[in-house]
N, C-alpha and C positions, 0 to 999 in steps of 0.2 A: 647324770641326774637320776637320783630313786625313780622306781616307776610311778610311787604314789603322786610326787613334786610332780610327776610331767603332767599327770590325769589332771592334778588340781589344777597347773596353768593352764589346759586345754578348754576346764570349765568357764573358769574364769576369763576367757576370750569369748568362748561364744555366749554367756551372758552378761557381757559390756558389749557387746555390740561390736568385737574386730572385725577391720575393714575388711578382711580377708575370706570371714567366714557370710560377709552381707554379699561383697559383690554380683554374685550369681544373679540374684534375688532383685537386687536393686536395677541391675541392667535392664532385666525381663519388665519390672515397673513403669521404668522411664519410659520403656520401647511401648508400653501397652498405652501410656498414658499422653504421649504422642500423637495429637492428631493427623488423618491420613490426608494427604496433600489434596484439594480441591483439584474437581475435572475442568478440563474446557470447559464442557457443556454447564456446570454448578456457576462458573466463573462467568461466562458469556451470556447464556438464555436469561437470567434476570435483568439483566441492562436491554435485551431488544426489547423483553415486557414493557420495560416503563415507558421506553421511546415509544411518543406520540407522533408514528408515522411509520413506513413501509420498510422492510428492511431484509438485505439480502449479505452475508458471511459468508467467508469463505477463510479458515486458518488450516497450513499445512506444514508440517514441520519438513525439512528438504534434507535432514540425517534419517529420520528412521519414518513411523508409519502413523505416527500422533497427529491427529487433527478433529475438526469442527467443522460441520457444515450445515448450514441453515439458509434453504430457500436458493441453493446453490446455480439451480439450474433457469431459475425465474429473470425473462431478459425487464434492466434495467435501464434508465436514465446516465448517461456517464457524466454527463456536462463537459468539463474541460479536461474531464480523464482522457476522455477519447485523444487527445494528443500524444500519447504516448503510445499509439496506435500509427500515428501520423510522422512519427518518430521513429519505427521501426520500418514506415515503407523509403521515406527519406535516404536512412543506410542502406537497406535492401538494392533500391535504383542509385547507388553511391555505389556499391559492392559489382553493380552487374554492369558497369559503365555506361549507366543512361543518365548519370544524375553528377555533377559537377560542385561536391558542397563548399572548394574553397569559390565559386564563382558568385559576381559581384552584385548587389540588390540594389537598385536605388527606390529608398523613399518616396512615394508620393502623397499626395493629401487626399486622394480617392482611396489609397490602401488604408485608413487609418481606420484601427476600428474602434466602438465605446466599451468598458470594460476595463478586464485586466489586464495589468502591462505597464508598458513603458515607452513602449515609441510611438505610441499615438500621444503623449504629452511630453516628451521631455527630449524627442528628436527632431529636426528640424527636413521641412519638404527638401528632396534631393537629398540628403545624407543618405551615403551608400557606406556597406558593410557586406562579408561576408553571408552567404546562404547557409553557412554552419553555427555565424552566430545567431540567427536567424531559430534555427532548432534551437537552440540554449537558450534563448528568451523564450520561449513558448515552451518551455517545459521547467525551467527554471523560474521564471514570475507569472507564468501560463499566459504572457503575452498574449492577444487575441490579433494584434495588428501582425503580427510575425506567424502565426499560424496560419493566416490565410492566404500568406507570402509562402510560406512551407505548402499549403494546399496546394498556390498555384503553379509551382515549381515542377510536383509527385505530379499532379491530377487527380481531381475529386474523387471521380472512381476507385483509382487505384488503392487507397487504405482499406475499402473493404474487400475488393477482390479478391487482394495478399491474401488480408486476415482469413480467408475462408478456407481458401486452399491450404493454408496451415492448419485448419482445423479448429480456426474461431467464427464461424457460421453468423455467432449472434453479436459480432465487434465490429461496428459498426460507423465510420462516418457519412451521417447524412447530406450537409452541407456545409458552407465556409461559415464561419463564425456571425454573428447577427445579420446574415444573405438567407432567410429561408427561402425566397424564393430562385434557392440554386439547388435545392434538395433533391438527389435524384433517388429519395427513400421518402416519398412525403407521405405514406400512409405513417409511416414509423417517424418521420416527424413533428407530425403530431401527437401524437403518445409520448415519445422521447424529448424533443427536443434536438440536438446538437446531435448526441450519439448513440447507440446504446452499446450495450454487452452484457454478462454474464458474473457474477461473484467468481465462477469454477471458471469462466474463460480470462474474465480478469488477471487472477493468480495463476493462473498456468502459463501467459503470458511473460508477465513479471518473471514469473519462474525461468522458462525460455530464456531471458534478457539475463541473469544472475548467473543463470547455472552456462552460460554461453554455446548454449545450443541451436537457438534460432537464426545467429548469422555468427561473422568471424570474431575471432576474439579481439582481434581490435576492433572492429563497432561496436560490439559487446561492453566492450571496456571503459570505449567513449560514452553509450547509451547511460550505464551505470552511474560516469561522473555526470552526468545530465540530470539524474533522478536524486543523486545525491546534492544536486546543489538547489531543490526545491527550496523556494523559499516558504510557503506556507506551512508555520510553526504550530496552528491551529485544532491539529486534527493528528494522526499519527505522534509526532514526533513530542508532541505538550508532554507529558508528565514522563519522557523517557529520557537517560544521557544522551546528550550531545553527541549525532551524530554515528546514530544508532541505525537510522532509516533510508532506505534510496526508492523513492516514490512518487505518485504522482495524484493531484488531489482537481476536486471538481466541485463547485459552489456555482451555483443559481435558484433564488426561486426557493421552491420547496423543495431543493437540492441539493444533497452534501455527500461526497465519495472517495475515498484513497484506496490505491491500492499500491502494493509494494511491496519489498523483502524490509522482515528487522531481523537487524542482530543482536540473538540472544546470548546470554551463556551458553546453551544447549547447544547450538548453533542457528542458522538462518531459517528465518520462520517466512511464509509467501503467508500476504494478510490481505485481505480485499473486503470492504465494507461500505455496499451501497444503500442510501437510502431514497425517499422520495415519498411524496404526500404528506410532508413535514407539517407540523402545524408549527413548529417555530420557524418565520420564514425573513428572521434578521438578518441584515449582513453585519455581526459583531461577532467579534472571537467567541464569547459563551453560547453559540449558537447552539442549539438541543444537539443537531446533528452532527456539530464539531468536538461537541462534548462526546458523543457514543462512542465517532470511532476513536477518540484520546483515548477512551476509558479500556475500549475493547484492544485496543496495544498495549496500554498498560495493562490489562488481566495476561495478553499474551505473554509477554513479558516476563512479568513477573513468574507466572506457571512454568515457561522455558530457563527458568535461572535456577527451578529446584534442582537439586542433584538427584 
């Protein structure tokens, strides 16, 4: 080709606009005009403003060093969280052969408690069952009749003892489920209620229980299918896919709480989200509080799926 033909085709590319000669240009555009992915904190701190009521966070990512914490160390209210505390000393005295969880429970009509659950209405006095299905109800529909069968089994004491000596000081069972006066924590029963803890002791529990650290990997394993089969869709799990979560939630009152592992794209996130002094104090799914912590798994969520 003359040299002059080559110059003129060369013109005549870079003013028509050849893709060749834009690219450079165009990449750097796209990339500028690209906005930069929201923080935790841009994504979380506007949702606890608007909630009308007390609130304690706690998000940590279990691959690398990303997380959020808000009010981390302020002990709360757990409600029926606290059973998953009750759940870990259950295996603990299971693992150290003081604890017998295939052994047999019978029913009575003085264990039955009001609340949630299932076998205060739908089981008949005398019907006996397993001590293991026994935890699976009371972590799975948070049972309250079955927790205090679990209580009586461990001994009251014993969930906070464990908890302390592992290094959760402020996780807390005060007494058997609507028994306050079995409370052998009554100054913190009253403030609390049922149980308390910590947002940071919460998730680092959780964390414990996922990452199969705090006992063997098979209570571990079992604890996990326990958390996974939550039935309360209200709170965590609402606006995530199916089967995302393995956690444990807590409603009374001016009280709403989950804490748990989700899984993200990113990988496993530990999420803990307590509140209390709710001024919404319905028991309906749109509850304020069951909305916060939906919303604040969805922001997790969605934040851990960026690449």
């Amino acid at each position: 080709m003359p040299r002059n033909l080559r110059l003129m085709t060369f013109v005549t590319l870079f003013a028509t606009g050849s893709s060749t000669a834009r690219t450079p240009l165009a990449a750097e555009t796209a990339a500028e005009s690209k906005p930069a992915p929201r923080s935790l904190e841009a994504r979380i701190s506007p949702l606890i403003k608007a909630h009308e009521g007390e609130v304690a966070v706690v998000v940590r990512s279990l691959r690398g060093n990303e997380r959020y914490e808000y009010r981390a160390d302020v002990p709360m209210p757990t409600a029926s969280l606290i059973k998953m505390a009750v759940m870990v000393e259950a295996y603990r005295q299971s693992e150290a052969g003081k604890l017998d969880l295939k052994r047999t429970l019978t029913l009575k009509k003085e264990d039955k408690a009001p609340g949630s659950g299932i076998l205060a209405y739908h089981f008949s006095d005398g019907a006996t069952f397993p001590l293991l299905d026994a935890v699976h109800l009371m972590i799975a529909f948070s049972d309250n009749t079955a927790a205090n069968l679990v209580v009586d089994a461990v001994g009251l004491p014993s969930t906070a003892a464990t908890m302390a000596s592992l290094g959760y000081p402020n996780t807390k069972l005060h007494s058997k489920v609507f028994h306050r006066e079995t409370s052998i924590f009554p100054d913190r029963s009253k403030d609390f209620g049922l149980g308390s803890t910590t947002a940071d002791e919460a998730a680092r529990l959780a964390t414990a229980i996922w990452e199969k650290t705090i006992l063997s990997t098979a209570s571990c394993d079992a604890m996990i299918a326990h958390l996974r089969a939550c039935e309360d869709n209200d709170k965590f799990p609402r606006f995530l896919p199916r089967g995302k979560v393995a956690h444990k939630t807590g409603s009374v009152d001016d009280v709403r709480t989950d804490v748990g592992v989700v899984e993200c794209p990113r990988g496993a996130v530990a999420l803990a989200v307590l509140t209390r002094c709710n001024k919404d104090r319905r028991y309906a799914p749109d509850n304020a509080g069951n909305v916060l912590c939906a919303r604040i798994a969805e922001q997790v969520y969605d934040y851990f799926s960026q690449p």
